[in-house]
N, C-alpha and C positions, 0 to 999 in steps of 0.2 A: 290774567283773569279779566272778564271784560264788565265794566261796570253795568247795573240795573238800574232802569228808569223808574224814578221813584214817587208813585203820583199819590198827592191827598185831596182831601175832601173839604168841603166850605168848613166843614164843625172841626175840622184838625185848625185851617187857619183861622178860626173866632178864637178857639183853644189857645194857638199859637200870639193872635197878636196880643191877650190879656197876661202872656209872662213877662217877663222881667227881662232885661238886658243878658243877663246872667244865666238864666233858665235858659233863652233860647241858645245859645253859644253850647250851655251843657247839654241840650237837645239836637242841635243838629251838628253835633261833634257824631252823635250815634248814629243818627238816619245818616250820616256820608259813610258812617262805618257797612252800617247794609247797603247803601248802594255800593261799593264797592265790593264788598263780600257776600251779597245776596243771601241766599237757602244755607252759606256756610256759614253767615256769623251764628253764633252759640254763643249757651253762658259762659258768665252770668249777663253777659250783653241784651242777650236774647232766651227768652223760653216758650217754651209750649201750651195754650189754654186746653186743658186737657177736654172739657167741654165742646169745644164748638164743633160743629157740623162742617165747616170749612176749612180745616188745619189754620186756624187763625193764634196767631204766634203776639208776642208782647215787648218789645222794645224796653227792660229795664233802665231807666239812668236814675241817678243821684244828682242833687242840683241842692249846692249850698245844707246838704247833711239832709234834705227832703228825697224822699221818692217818685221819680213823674214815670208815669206810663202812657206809651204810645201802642194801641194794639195795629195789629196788620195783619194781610192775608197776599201768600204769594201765588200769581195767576200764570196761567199758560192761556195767550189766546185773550186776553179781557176778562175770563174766566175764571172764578175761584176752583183751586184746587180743594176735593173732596178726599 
């Protein structure tokens, strides 16, 4: 399986450089998880916002017994998928 290029935004890295040593380790243990496993990682890794207008999906982790969320959306083309 061939890995996905995983690209964020200014307000993920403000988000990102304000955690903890700890946090970020237990955060980007997951985003390697989607980049490697793309549209297939699933829960509870991953779920679905049943809302959104873009299939925009959530990145659950745990981090020291807390809950972080990462939401995302995965594109064809630069484009969110509808």
């Amino acid at each position: 399986m061939r890995m996905i290029e995983v690209v964020y935004t200014n307000e993920f890295e403000a988000w990102w450089d304000d955690l903890t040593e700890d946090q970020q380790e237990d955060v980007g243990a997951i985003v390697d998880a989607l980049a490697e496993r793309g549209t297939g990682l699933r829960f509870p890794l991953s779920s679905r916002i049943r809302s959104s207008r873009f299939a925009m999906r959530e990145l659950r982790i745990k981090s020291g017994g807390h809950p972080l969320r990462v939401f995302y959306v995965s594109t064809r083309n630069g484009k969110p998928r509808s």
